[in-house]
C-alpha positions as CSV (number, residue, x, y, z in Angstrom):
1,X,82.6,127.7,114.4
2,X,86.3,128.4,113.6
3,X,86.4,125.3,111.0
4,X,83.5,126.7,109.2
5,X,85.6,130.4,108.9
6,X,88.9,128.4,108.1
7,X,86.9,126.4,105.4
8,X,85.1,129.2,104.1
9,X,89.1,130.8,103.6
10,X,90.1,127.7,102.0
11,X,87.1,127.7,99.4
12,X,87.7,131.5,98.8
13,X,91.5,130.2,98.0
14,X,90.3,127.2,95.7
15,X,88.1,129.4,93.5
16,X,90.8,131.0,91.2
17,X,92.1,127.3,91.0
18,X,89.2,126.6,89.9
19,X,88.8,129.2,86.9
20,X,92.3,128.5,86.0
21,X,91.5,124.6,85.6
22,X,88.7,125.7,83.3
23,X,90.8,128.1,81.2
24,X,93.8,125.1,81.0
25,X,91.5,122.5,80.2
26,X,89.8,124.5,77.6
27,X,86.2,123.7,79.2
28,X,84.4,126.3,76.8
29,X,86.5,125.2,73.9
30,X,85.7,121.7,74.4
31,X,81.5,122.8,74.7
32,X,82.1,124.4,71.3
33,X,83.7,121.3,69.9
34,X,80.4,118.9,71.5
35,X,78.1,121.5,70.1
36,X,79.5,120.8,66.1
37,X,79.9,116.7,66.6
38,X,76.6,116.7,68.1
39,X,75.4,118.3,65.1
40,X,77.4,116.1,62.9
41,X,76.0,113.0,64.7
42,X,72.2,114.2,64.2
43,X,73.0,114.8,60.4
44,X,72.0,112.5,57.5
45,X,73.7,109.7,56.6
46,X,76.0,110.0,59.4
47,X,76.3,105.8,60.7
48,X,76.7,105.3,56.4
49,X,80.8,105.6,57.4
50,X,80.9,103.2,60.6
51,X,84.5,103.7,61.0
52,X,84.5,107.5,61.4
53,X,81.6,107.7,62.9
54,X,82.7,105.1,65.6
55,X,85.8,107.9,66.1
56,X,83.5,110.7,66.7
57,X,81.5,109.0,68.9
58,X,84.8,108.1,71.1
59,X,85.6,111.9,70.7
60,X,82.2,112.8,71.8
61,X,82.2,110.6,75.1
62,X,85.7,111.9,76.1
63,X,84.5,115.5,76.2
64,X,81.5,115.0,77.6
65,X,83.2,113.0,80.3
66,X,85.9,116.2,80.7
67,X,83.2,118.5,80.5
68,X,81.0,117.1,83.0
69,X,83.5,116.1,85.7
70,X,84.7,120.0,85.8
71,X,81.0,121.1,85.7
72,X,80.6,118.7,89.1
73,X,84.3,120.4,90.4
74,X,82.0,123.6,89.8
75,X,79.3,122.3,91.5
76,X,80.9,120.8,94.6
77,X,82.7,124.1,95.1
78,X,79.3,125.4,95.2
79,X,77.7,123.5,97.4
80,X,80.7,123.1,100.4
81,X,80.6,127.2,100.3
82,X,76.9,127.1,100.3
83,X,77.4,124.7,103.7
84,X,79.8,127.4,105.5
85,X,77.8,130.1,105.0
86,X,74.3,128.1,106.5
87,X,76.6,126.8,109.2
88,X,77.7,130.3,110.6
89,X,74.5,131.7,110.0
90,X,72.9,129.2,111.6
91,X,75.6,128.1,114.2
92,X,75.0,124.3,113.3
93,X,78.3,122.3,113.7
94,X,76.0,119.5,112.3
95,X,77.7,119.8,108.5
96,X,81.3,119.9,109.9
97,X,81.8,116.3,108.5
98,X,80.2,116.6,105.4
99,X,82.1,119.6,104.9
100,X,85.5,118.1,105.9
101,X,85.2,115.1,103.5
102,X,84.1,116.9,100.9
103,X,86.8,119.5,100.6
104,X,89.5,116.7,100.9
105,X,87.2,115.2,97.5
106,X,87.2,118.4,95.4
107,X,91.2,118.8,96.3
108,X,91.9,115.2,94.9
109,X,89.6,115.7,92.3
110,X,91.3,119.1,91.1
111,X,95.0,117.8,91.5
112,X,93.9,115.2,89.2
113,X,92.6,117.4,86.3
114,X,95.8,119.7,87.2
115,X,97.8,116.7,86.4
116,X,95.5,116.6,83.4
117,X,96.8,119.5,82.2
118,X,100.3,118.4,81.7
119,X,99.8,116.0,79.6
120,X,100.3,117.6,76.2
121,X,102.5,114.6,74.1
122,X,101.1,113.9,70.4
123,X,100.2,110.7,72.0
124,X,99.5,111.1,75.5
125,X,95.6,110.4,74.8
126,X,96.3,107.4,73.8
127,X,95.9,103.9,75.3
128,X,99.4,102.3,76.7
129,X,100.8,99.6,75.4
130,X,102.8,97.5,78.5
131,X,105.6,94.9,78.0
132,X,107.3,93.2,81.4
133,X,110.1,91.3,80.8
134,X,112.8,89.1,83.5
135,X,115.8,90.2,84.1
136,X,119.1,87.7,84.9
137,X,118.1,85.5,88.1
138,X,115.8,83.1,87.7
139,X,112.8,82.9,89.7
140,X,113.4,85.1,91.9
141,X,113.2,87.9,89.3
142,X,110.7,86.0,87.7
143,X,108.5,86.4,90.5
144,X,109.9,90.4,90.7
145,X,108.5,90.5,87.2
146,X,104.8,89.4,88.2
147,X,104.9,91.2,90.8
148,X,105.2,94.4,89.2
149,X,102.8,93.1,86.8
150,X,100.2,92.6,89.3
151,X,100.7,95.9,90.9
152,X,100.1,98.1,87.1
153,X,97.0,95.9,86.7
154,X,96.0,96.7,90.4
155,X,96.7,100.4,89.7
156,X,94.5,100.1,86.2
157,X,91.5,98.7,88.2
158,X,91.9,101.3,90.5
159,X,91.3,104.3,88.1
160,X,89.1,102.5,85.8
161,X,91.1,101.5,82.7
162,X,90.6,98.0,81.3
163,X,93.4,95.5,80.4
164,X,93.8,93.1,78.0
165,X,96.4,90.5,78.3
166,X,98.1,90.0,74.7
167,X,101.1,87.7,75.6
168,X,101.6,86.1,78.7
169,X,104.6,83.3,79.1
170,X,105.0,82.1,82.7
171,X,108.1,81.8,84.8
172,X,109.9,78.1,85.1
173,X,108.9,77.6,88.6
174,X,106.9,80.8,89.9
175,X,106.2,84.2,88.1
176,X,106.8,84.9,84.4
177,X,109.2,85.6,82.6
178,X,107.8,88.4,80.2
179,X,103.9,89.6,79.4
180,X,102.2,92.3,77.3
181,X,98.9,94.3,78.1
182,X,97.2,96.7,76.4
183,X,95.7,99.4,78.9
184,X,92.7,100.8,77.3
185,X,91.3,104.9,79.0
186,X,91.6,108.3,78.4
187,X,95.6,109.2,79.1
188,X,96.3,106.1,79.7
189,X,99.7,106.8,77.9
190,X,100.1,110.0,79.4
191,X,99.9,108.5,83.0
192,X,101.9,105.2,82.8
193,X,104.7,106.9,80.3
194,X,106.5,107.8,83.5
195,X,106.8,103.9,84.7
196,X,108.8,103.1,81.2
197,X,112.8,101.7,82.6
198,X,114.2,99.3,84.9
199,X,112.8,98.3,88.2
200,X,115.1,97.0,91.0
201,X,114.1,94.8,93.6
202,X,115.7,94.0,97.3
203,X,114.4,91.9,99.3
204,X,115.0,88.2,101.5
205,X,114.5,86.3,98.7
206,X,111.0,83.5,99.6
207,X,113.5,81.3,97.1
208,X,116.6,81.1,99.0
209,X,116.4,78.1,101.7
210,X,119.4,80.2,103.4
211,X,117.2,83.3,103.5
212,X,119.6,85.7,101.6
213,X,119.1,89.1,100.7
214,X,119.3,89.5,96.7
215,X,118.5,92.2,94.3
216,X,116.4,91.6,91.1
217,X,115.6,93.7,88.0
218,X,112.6,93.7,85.5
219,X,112.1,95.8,82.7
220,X,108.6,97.6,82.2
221,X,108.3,99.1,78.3
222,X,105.7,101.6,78.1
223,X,104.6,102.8,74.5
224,X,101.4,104.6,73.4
225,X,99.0,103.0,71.1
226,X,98.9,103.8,67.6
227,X,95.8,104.5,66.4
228,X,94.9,103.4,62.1
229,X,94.9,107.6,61.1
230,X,98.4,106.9,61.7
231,X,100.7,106.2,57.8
232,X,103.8,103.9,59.0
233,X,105.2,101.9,56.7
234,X,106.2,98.3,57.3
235,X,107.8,96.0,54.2
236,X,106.2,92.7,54.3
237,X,109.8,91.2,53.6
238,X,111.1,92.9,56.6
239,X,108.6,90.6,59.0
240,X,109.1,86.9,59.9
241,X,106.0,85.5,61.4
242,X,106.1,82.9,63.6
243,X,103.0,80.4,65.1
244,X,103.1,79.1,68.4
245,X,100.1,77.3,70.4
246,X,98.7,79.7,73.3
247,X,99.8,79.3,77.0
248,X,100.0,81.2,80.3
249,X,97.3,83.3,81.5
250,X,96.8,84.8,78.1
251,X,95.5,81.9,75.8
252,X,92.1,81.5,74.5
253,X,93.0,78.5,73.2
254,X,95.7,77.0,75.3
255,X,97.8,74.2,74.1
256,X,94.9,73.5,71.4
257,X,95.5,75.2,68.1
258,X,99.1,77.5,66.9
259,X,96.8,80.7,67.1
260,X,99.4,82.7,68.7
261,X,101.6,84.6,66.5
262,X,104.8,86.2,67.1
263,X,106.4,88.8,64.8
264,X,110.2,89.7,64.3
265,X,111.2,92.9,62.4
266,X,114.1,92.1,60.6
267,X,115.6,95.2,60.5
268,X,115.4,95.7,63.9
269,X,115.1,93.2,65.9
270,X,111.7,93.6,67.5
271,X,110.1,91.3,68.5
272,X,106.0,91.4,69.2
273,X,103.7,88.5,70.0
274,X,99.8,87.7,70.7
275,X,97.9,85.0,72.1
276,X,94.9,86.5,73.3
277,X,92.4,86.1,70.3
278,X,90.5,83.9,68.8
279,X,92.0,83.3,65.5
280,X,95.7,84.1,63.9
281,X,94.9,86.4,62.0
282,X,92.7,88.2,64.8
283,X,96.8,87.9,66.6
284,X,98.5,88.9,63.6
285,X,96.3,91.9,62.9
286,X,97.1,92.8,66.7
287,X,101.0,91.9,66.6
288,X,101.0,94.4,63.6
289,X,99.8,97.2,65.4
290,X,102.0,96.1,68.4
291,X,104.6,96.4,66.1
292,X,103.8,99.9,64.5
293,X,103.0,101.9,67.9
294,X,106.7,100.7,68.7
295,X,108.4,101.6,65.5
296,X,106.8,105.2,65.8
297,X,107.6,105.6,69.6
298,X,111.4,104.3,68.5
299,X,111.4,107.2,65.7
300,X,110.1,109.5,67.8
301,X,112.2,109.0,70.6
302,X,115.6,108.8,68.8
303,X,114.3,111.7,66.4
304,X,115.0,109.6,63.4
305,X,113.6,111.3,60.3
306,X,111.9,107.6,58.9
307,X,111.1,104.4,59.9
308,X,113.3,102.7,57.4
309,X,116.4,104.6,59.7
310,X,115.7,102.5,62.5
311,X,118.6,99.9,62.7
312,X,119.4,97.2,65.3
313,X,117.5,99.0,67.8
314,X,118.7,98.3,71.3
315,X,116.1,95.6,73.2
316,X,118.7,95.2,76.0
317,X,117.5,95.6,80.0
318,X,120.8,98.5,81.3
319,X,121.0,96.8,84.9
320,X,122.8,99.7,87.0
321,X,120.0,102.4,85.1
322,X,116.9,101.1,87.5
323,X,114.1,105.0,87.5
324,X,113.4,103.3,90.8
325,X,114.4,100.8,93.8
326,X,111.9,99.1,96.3
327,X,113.3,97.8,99.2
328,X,111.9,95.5,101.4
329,X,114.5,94.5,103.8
330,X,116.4,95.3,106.0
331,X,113.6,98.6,105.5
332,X,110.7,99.5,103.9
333,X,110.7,102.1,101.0
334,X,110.1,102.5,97.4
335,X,111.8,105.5,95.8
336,X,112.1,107.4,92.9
337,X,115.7,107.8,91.2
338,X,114.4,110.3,88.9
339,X,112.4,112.5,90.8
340,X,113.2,111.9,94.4
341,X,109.7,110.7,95.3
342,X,109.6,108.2,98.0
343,X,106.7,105.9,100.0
344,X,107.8,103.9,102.7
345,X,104.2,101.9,102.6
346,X,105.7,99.2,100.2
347,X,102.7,97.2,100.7
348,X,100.3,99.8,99.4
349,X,102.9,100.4,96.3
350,X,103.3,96.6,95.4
351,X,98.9,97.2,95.7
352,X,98.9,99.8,93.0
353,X,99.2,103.2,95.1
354,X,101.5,104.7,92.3
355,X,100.1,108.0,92.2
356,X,102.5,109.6,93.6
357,X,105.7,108.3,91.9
358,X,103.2,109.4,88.5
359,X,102.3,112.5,89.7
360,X,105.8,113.5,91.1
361,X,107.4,112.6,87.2
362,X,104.4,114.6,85.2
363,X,105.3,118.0,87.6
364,X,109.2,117.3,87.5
365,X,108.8,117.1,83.6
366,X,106.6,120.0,83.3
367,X,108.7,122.1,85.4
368,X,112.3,120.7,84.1
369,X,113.3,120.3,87.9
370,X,114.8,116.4,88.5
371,X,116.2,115.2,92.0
372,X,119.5,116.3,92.5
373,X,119.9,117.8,88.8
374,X,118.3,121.2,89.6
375,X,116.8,123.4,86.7
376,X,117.5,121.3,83.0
């Protein structure tokens, strides 16, 4: 009965956690809050406004969701002590496995709302807007690019998010050669912020008929979605549109009708593009706000003071500036350059086990402590 005592420790351990995760999430501020929009949902005329009531009713689901999940943390605690105590009064060693896989749940489960908790950007609620793009090398960074592709979609299925492919241009001969998604969930910003640089690839190339070792490089762009409430002003003189007919894994209607619209911002140099809806306008409505969520991430990140003082902003791929190498051969490792985070399970990586690569950058940023840079 020694586990049950060690257990019981544990638990005893967990429970301050566990009040401090309710005062960081701000679980009786976020009741409050549910208690005034449900009262603003029941009132009159409140579905006469579709389009705010539509944002209150997004509000409302994402703290009901954070409320609940805590009130089951709560809950689980609960019960896994209530187990310990029946299992040394009892002396049943019966409810050592239920007991065992359940503490390892409510410790994920709690890291995960810890991580939660770091996530204060303006934006960091936000859904995340993902652009790949091929470096130099042909197909074989082609196929680096899809690969990478695959393995952010993999890691949004995993967790629940839903992706919509917005552009989608395949490689010459295998892989692509540059792709836009919109992830949609709550944080989806917040979590995938950290994946945003270069990505460098080494590995026996499947291309090379002399079996060589060569190193690739894709780019991965992450910016948060910007929502309507947001004011950003965009010239209509300072945008050339452009109409392409849909292909790749994107088009509704491939190689049929120029739906697809791209966007260049002149002043710039961005360049945005969409192939996924029905209609151009549906895509030019969606390359707009492509287009927006990048000019205020751009203004926000260079701490310009307007829009208008973004000029000839940098689009180029820094090869030699990789936030992380994967290594196939003559070893097996992925690892982080920024934070020192490693997994020598590429397979599960290339899968869409990121968690700890995200998890490692969200506590390094919090804490200000970087691999190998100390305190700053």
């Amino acid at each position: 009965m020694i586990e049950f005592e060690e257990y019981k420790g544990k638990l005893n351990e967990l429970e301050p956690k566990l009040k401090d995760l309710r005062t960081s999430l701000n679980i009786d501020g976020a009741n409050e809050e549910l208690e005034r929009l449900h009262a603003m949902a029941e009132a009159p005329g409140f579905w006469d406004d579709p389009e705010r009531s539509q944002k209150i009713m997004v509000k409302t689901k994402q703290l009901e969701g954070k409320c609940s999940h805590f009130a089951k943390m709560q809950s689980q605690w609960e019960d896994l002590y209530t187990i310990c105590e029946m299992a040394l009064e009892e002396n049943d060693e019966s409810m050592l496995e239920e007991l065992t896989t359940g503490f390892a749940q409510l410790e994920a489960e709690m890291e995960d709302a810890r991580l939660e908790t770091l996530l204060t950007g303006a934006y960091d609620s936000n859904n995340a807007l993902m652009s790949f793009h091929a470096g130099a090398g042909g197909t074989e960074a082609q196929d680096w690019c899809q690969m990478l592709y695959r393995m952010y979609t993999r890691w949004a299925e995993r967790h629940g998010f839903t992706y919509k492919i917005l552009d989608y241009i395949e490689g010459d001969e295998a892989g692509l050669k540059s792709a836009d998604i919109l992830v949609e969930g709550p944080n989806a910003y917040g979590f995938l912020k950290s994946e945003h640089g270069v990505h460098r690839l080494v590995r026996i190339s499947p291309f090379d008929a002399n079996a060589r070792r060569h190193t690739s490089f894709s780019a991965v762009e992450v910016i948060p979605e910007i929502t309507d409430d947001v004011d950003v002003e965009i010239r209509p003189e300072d945008i050339e549109m452009q109409v392409y007919r849909s292909s790749g894994a994107g088009g509704q209607h491939i190689n049929k009708t120029s739906s697809a619209v791209r966007l260049i911002h002149k002043p710039t140099g961005i360049v945005v593009a969409c192939q996924q809806e029905r209609s151009q306008f549906q895509n030019r409505e969606t390359c707009m706000r492509m287009l927006k969520s990048k000019l205020v991430e751009i203004k926000e990140r260079e701490h310009y003071d307007k829009i208008s003082d973004i000029k000839g902003v940098q689009q180029k791929i820094e090869w030699g500036s990789q936030i992380r190498n994967y290594v196939f051969m003559p070893y097996t490792l992925a690892k982080d350059a920024r934070t020192g985070f490693e997994n020598t399970n590429i397979n599960a990586v290339m899968d869409g086990n990121i968690d700890g690569f995200i998890n490692a950058y969200l506590t390094a940023a919090a804490t200000g402590i970087w691999a190998g840079k100390g305190n700053g």
